[in-house]
PDBQT receptor file of N, H, CA, C and O in Angstrom, charges set to zero:
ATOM      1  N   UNK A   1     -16.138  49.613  68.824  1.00  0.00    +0.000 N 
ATOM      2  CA  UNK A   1     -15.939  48.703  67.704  1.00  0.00    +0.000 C 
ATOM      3  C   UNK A   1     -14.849  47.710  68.093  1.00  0.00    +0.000 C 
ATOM      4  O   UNK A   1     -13.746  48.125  68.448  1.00  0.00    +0.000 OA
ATOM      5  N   UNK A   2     -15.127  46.429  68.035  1.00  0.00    +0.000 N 
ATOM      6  H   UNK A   2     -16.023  46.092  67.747  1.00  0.00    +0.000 HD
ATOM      7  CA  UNK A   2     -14.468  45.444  67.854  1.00  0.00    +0.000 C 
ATOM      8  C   UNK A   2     -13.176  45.260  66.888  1.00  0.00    +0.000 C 
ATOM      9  O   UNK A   2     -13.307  45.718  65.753  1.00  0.00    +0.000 OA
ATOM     10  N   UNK A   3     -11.813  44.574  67.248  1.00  0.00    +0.000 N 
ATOM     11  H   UNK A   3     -11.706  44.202  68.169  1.00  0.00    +0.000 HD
ATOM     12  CA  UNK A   3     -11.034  44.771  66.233  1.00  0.00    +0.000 C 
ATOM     13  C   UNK A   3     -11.845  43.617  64.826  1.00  0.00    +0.000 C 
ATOM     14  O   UNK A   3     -11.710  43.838  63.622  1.00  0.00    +0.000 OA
ATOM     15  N   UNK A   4     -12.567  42.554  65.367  1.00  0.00    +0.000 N 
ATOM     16  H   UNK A   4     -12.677  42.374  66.344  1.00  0.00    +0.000 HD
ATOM     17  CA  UNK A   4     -13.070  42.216  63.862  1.00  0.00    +0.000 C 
ATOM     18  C   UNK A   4     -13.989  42.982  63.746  1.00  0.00    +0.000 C 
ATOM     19  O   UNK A   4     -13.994  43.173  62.530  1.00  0.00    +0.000 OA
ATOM     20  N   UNK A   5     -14.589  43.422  64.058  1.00  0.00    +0.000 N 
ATOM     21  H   UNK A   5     -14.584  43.266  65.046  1.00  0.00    +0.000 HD
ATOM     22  CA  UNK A   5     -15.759  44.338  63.328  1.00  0.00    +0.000 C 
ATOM     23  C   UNK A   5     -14.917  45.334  62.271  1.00  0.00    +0.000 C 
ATOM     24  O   UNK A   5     -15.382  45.500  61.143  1.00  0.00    +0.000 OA
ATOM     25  N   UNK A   6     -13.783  45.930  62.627  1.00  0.00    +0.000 N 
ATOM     26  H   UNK A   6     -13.405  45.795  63.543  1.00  0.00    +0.000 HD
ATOM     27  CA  UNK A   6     -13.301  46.386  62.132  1.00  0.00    +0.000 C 
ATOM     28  C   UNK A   6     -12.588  46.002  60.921  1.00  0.00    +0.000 C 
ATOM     29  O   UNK A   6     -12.667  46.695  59.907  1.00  0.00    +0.000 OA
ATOM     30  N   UNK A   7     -11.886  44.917  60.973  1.00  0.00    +0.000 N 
ATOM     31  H   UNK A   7     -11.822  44.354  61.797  1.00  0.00    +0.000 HD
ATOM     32  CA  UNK A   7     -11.608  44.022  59.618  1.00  0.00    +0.000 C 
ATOM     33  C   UNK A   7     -12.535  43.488  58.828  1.00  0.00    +0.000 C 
ATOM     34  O   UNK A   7     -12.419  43.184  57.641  1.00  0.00    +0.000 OA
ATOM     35  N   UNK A   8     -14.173  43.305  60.066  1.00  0.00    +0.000 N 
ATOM     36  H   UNK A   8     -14.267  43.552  61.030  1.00  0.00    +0.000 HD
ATOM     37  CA  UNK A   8     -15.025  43.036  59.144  1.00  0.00    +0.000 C 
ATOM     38  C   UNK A   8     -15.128  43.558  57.795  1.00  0.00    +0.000 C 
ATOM     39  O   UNK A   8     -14.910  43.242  56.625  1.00  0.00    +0.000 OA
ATOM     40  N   UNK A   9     -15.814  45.048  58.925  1.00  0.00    +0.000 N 
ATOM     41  H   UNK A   9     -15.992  45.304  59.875  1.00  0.00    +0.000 HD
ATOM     42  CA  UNK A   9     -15.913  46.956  57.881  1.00  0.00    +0.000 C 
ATOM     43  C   UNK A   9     -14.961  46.985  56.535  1.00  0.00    +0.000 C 
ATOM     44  O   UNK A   9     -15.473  46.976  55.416  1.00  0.00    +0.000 OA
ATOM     45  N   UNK A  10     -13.460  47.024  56.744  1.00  0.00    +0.000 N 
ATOM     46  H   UNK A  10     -13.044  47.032  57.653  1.00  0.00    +0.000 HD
ATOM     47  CA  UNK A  10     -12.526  47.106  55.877  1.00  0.00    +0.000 C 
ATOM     48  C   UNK A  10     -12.533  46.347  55.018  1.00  0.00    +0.000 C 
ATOM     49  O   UNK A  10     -12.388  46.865  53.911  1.00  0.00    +0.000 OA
ATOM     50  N   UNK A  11     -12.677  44.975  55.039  1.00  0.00    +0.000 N 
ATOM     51  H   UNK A  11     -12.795  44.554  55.938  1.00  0.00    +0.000 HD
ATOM     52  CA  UNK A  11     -12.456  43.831  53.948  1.00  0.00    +0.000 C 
ATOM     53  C   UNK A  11     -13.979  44.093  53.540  1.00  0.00    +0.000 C 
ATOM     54  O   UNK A  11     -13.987  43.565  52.428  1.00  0.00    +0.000 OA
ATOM     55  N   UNK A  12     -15.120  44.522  53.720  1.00  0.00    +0.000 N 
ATOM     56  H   UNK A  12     -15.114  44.951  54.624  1.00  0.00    +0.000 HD
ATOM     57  CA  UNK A  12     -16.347  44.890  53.090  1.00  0.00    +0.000 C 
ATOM     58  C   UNK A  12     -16.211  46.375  52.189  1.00  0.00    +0.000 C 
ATOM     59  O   UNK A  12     -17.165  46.602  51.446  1.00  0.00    +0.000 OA
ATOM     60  N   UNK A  13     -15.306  47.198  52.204  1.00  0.00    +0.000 N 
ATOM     61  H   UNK A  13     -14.531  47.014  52.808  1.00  0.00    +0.000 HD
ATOM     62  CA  UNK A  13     -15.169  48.276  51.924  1.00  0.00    +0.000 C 
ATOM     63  C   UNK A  13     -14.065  48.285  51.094  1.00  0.00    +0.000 C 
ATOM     64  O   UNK A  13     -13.572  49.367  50.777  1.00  0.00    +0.000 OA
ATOM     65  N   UNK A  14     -13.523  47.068  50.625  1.00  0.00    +0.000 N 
ATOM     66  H   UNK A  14     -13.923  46.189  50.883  1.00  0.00    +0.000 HD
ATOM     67  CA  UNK A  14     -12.160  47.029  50.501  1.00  0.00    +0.000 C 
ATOM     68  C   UNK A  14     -12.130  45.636  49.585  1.00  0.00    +0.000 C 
ATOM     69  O   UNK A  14     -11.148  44.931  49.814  1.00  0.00    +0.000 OA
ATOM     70  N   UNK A  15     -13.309  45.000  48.313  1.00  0.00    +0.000 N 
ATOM     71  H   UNK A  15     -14.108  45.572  48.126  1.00  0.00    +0.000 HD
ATOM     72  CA  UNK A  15     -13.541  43.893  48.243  1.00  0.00    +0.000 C 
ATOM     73  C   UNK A  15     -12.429  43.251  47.253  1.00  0.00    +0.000 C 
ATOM     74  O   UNK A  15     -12.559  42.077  46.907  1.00  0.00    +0.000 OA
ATOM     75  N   UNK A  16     -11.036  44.242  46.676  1.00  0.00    +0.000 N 
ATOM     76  H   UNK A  16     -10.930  45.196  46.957  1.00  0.00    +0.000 HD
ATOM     77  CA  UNK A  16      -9.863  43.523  46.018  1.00  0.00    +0.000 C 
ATOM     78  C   UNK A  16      -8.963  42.772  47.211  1.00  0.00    +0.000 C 
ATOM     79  O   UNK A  16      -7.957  42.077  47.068  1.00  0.00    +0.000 OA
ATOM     80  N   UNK A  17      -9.757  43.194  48.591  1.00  0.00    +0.000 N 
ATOM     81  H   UNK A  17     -10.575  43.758  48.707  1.00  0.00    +0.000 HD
ATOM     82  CA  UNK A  17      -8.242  42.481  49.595  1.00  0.00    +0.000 C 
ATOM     83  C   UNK A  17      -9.593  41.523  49.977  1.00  0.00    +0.000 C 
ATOM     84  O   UNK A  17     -10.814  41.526  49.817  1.00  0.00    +0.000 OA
ATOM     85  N   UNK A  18      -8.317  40.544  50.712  1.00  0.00    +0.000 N 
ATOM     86  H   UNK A  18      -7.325  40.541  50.843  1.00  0.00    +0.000 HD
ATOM     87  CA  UNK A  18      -9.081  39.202  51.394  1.00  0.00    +0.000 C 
ATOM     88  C   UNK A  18      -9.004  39.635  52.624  1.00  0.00    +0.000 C 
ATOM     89  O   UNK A  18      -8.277  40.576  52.941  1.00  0.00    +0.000 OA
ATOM     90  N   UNK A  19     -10.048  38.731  53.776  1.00  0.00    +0.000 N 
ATOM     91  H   UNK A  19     -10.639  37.967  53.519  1.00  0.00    +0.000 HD
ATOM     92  CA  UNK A  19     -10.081  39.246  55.081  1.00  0.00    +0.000 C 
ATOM     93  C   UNK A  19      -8.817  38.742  55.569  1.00  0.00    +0.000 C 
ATOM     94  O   UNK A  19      -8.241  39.589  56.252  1.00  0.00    +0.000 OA
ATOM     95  N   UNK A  20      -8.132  37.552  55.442  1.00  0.00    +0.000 N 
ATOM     96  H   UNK A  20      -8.600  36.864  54.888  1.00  0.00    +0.000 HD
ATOM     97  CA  UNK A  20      -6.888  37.726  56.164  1.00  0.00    +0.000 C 
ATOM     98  C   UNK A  20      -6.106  38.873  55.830  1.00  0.00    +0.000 C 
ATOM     99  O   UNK A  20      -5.649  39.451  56.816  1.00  0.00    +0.000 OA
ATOM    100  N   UNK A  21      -5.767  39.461  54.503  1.00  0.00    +0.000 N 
ATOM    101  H   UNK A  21      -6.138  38.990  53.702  1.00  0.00    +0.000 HD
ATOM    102  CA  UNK A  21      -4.674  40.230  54.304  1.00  0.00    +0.000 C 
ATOM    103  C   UNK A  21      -5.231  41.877  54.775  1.00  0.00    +0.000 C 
ATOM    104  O   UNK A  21      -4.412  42.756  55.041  1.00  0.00    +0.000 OA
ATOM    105  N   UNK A  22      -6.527  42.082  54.817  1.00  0.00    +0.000 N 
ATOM    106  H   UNK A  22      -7.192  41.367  54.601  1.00  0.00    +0.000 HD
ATOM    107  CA  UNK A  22      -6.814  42.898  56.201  1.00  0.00    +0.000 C 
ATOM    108  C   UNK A  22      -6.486  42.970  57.417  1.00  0.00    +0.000 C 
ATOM    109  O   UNK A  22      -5.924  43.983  57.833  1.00  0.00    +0.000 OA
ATOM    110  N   UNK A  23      -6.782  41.865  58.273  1.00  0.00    +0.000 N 
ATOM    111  H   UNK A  23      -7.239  41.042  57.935  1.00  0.00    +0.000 HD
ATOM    112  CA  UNK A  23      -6.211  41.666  59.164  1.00  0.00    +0.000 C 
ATOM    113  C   UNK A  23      -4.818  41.722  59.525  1.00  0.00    +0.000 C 
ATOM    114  O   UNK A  23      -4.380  42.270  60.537  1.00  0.00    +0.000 OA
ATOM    115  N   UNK A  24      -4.089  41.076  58.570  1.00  0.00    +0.000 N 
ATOM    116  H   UNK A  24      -4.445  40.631  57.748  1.00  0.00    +0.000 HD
ATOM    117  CA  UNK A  24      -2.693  41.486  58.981  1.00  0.00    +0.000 C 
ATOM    118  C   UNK A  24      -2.266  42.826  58.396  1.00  0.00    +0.000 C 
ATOM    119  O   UNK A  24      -1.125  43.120  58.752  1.00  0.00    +0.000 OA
ATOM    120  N   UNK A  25      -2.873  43.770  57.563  1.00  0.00    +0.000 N 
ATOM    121  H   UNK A  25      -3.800  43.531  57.273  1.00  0.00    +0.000 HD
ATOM    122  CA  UNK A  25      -2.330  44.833  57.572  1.00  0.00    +0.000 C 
ATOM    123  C   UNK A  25      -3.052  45.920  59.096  1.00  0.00    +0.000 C 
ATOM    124  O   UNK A  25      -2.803  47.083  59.417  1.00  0.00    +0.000 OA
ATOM    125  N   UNK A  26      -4.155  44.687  59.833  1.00  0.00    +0.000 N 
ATOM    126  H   UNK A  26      -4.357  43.743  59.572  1.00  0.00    +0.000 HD
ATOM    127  CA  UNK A  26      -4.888  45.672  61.095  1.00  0.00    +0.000 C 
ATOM    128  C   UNK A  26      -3.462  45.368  62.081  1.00  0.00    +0.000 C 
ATOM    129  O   UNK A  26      -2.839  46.199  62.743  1.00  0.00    +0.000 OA
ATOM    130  N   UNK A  27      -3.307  44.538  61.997  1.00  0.00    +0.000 N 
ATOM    131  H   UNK A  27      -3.812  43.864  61.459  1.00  0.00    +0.000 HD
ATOM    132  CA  UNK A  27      -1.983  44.130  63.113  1.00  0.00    +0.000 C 
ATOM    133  C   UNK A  27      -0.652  44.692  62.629  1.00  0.00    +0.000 C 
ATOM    134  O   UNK A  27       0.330  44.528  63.353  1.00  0.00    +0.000 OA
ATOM    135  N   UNK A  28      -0.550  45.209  61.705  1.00  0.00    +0.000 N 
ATOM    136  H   UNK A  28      -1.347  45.343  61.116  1.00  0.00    +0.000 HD
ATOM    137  CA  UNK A  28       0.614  46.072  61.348  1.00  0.00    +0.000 C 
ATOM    138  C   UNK A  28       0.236  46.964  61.623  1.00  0.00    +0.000 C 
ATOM    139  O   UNK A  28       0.763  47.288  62.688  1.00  0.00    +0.000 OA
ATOM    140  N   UNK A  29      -0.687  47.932  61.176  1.00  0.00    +0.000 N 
ATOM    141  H   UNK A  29      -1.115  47.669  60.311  1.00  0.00    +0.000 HD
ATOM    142  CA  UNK A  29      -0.958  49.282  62.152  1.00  0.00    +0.000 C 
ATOM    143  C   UNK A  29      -0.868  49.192  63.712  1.00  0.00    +0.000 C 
ATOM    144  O   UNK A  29      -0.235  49.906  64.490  1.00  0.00    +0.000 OA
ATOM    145  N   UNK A  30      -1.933  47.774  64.028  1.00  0.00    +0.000 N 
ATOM    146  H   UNK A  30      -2.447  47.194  63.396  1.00  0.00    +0.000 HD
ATOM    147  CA  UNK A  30      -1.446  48.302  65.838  1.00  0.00    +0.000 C 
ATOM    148  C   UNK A  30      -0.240  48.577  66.550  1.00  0.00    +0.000 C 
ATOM    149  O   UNK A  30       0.135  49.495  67.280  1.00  0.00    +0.000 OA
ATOM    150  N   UNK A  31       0.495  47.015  65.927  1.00  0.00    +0.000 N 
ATOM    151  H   UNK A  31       0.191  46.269  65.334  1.00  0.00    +0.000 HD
ATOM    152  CA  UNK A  31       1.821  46.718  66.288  1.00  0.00    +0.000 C 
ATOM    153  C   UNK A  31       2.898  47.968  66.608  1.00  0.00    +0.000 C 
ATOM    154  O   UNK A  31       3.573  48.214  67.607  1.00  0.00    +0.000 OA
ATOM    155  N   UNK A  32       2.745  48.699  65.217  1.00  0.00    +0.000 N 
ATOM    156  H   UNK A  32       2.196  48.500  64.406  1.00  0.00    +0.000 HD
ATOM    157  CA  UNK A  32       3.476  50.030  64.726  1.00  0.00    +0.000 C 
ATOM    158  C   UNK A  32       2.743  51.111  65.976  1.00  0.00    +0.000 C 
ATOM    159  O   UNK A  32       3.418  51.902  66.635  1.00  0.00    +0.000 OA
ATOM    160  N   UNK A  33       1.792  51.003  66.067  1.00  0.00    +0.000 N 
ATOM    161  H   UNK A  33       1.243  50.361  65.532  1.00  0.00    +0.000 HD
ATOM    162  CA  UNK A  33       1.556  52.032  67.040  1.00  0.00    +0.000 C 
ATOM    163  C   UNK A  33       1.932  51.890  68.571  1.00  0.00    +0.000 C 
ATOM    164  O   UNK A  33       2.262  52.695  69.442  1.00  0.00    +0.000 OA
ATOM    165  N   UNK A  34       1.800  50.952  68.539  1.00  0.00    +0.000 N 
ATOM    166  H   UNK A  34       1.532  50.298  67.831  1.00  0.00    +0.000 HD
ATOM    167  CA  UNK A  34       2.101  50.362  70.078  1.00  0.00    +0.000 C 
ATOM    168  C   UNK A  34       3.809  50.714  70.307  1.00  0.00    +0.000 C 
ATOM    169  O   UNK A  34       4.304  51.411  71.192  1.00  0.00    +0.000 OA
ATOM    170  N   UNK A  35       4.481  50.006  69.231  1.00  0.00    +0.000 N 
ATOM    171  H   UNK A  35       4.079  49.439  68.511  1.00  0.00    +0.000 HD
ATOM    172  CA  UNK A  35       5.909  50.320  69.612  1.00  0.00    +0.000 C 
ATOM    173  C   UNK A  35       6.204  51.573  69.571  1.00  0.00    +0.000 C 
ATOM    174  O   UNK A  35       6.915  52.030  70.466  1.00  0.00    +0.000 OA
ATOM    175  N   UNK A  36       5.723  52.422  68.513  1.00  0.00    +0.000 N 
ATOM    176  H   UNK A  36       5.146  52.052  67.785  1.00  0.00    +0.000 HD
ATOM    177  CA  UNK A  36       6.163  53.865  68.969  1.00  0.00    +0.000 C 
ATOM    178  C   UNK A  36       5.660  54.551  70.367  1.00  0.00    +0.000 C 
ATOM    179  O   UNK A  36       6.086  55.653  70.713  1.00  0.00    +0.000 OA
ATOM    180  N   UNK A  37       4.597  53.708  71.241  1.00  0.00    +0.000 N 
ATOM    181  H   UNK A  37       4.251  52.812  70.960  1.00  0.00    +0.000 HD
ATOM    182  CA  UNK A  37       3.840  54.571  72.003  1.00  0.00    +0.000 C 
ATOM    183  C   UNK A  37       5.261  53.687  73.089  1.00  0.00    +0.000 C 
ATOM    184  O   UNK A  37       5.741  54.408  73.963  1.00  0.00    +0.000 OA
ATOM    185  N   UNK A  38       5.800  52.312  72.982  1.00  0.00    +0.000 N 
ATOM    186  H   UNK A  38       5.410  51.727  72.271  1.00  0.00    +0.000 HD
ATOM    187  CA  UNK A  38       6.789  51.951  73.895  1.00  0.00    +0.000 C 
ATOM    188  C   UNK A  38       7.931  52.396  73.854  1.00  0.00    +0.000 C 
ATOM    189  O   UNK A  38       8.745  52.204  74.757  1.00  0.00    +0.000 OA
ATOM    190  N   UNK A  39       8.225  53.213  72.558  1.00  0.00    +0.000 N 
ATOM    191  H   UNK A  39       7.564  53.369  71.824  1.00  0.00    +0.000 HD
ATOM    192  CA  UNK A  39       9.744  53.886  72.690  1.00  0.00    +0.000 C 
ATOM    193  C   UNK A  39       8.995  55.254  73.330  1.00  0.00    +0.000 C 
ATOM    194  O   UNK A  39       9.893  56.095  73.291  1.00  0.00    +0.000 OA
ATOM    195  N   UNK A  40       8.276  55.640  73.673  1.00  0.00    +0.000 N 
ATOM    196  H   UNK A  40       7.546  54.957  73.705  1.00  0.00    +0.000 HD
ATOM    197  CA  UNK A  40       8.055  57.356  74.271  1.00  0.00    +0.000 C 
ATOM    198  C   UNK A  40       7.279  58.145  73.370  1.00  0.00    +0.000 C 
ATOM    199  O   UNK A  40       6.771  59.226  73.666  1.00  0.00    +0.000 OA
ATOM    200  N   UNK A  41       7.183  57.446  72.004  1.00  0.00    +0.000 N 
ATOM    201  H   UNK A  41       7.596  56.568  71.763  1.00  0.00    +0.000 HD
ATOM    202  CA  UNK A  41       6.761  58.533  70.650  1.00  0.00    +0.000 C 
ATOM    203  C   UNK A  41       5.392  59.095  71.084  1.00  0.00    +0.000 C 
ATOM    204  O   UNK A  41       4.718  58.547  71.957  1.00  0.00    +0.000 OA
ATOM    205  N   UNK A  42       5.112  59.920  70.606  1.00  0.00    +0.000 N 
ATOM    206  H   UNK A  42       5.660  60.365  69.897  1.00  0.00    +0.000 HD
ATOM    207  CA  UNK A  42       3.694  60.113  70.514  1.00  0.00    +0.000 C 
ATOM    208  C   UNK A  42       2.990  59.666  69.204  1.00  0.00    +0.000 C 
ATOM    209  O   UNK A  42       3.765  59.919  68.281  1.00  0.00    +0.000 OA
ATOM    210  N   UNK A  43       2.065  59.214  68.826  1.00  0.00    +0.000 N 
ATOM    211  H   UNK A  43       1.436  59.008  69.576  1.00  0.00    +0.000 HD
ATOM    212  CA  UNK A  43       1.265  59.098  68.258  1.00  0.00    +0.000 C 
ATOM    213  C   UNK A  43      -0.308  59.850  67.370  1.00  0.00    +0.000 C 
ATOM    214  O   UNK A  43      -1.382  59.835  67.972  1.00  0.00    +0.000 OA
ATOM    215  N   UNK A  44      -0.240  60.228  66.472  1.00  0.00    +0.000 N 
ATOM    216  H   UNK A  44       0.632  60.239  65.983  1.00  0.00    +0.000 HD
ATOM    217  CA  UNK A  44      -1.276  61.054  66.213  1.00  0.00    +0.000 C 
ATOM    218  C   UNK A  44      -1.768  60.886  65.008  1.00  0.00    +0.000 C 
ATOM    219  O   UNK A  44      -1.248  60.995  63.898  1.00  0.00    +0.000 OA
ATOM    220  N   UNK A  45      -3.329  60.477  65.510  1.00  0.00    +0.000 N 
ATOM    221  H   UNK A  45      -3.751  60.389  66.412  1.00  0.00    +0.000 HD
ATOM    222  CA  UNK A  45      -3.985  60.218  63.962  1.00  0.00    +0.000 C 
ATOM    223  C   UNK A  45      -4.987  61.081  63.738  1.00  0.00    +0.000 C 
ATOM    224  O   UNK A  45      -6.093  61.021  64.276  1.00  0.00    +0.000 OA
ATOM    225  N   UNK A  46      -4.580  62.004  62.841  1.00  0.00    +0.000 N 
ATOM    226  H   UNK A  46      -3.682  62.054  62.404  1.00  0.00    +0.000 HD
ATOM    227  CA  UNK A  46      -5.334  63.135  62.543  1.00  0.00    +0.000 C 
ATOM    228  C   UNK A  46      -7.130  62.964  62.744  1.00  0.00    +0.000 C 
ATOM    229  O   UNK A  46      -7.591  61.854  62.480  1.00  0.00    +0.000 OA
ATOM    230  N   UNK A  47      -7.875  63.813  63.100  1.00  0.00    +0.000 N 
ATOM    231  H   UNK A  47      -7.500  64.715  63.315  1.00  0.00    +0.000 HD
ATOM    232  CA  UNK A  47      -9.243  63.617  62.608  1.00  0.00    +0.000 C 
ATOM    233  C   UNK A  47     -10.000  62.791  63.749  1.00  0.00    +0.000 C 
ATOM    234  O   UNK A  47     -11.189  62.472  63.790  1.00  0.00    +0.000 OA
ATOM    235  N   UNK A  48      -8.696  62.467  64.914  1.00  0.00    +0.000 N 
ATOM    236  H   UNK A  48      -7.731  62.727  64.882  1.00  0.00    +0.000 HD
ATOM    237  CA  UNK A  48      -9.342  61.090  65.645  1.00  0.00    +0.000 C 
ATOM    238  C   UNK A  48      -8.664  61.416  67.147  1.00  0.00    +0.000 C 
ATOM    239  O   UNK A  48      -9.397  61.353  68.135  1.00  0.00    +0.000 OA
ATOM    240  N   UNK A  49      -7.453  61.715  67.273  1.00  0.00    +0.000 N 
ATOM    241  H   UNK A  49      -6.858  61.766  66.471  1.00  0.00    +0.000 HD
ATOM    242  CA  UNK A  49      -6.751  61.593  68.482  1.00  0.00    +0.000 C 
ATOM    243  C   UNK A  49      -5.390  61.775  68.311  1.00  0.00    +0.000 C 
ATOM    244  O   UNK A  49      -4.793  61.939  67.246  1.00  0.00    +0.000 OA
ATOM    245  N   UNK A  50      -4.959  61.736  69.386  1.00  0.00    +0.000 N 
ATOM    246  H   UNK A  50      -5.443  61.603  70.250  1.00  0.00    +0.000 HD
ATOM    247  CA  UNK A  50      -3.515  61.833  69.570  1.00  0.00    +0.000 C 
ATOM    248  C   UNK A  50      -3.078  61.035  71.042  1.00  0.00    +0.000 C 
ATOM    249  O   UNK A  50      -3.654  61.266  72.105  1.00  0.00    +0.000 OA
ATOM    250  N   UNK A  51      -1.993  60.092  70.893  1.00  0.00    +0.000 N 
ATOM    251  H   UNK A  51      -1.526  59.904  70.030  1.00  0.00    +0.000 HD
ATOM    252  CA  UNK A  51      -1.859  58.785  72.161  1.00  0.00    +0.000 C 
ATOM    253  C   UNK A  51      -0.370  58.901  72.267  1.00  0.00    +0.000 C 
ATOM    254  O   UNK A  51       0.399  58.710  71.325  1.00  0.00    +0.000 OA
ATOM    255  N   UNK A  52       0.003  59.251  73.567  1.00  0.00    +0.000 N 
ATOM    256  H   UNK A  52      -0.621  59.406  74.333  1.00  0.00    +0.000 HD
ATOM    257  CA  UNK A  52       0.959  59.056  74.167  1.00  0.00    +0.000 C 
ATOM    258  C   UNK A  52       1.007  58.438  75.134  1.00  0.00    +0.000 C 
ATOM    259  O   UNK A  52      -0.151  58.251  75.507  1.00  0.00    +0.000 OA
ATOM    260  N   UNK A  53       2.319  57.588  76.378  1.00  0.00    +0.000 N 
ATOM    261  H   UNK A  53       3.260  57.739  76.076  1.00  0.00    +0.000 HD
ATOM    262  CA  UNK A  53       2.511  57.479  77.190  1.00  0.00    +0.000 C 
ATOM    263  C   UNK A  53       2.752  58.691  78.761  1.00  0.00    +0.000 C 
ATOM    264  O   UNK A  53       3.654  59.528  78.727  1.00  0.00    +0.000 OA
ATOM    265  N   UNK A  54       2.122  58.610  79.589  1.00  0.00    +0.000 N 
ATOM    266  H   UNK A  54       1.389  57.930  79.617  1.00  0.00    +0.000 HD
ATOM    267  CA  UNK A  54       2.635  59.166  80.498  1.00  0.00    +0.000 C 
ATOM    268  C   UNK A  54       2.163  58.163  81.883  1.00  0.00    +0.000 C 
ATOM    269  O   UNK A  54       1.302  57.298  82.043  1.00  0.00    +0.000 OA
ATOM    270  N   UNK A  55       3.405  58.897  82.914  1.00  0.00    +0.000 N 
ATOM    271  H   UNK A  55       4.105  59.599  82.783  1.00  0.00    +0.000 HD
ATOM    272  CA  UNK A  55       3.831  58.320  83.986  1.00  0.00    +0.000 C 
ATOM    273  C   UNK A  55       3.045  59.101  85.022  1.00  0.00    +0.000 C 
ATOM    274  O   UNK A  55       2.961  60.328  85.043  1.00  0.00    +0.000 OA
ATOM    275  N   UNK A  56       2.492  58.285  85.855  1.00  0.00    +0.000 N 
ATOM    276  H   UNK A  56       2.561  57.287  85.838  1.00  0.00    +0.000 HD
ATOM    277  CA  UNK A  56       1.760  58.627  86.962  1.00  0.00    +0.000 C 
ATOM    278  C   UNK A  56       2.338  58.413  88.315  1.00  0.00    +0.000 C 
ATOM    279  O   UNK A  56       1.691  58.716  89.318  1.00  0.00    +0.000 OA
TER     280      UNK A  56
């Protein structure tokens, strides 16, 4: 899935928000995930995965 497909999905599933204010709440989730995965955090979204960094 595409990240718009994905905002597509959401703002179709979701018809009190507008597709921009989807989108920027999709880029607040990544954002947020990304930096915790750049401070060392691990990451874990139940039901789906769990994303950490490691060094090779």
């Amino acid at each position: 899935m595409l990240r718009s497909e994905l905002i597509a999905r959401l703002a179709e599933e979701n018809p009190t928000l507008k597709a921009r204010e989807v989108e920027r709440i999709v880029d607040v989730i990544f954002d947020e995930i990304a930096a915790a995965l750049e401070r060392g955090d691990r990451v874990e979204l139940r039901g789906f995965g769990a994303f950490s960094v490691r060094k090779r």
